[in-house]
N, C-alpha and C positions, 0 to 999 in steps of 0.2 A: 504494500500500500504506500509506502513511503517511498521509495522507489520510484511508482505512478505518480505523486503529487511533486516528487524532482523536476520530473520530468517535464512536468506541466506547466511549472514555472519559470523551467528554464526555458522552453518554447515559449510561453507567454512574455517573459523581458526579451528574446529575442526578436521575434513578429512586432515586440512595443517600438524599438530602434530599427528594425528595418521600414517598418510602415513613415516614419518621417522622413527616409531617401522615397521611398516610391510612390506613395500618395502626396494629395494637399487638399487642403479646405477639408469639406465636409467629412469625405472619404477617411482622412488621416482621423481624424474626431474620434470618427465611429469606429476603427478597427483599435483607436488608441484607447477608448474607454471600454470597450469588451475585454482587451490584453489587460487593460490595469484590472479590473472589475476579477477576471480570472486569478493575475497574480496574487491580489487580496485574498481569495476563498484560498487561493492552492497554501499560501501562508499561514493562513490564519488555520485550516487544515493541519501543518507540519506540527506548529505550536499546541495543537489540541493533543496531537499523537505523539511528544516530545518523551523522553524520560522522568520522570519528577522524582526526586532525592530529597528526601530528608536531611534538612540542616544541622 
């Protein structure tokens, strides 16, 4: 599972910087606010599934 959520993120910041060389205006918007919208869930995802240690 962690793995998958890697991987999704790491696609998602990728697709985030390439979409500002190959799109503009609206197009760039909308593929940059799914990428971000993804990266968000895939992170916030890693941080649920993290380790937790007692201090």
């Amino acid at each position: 599972m962690k793995s998958l959520l890697w991987l999704v993120l790491t696609l998602a910041a990728i697709v985030n910087v390439a979409s500002s060389f190959a799109f503009s205006g609206t197009e760039q918007i909308v593929i940059s606010a799914i990428t971000g919208l993804t990266a968000i869930g895939t992170a916030t995802g890693l941080y649920m599934t993290r380790d937790r240690r007692a201090a």
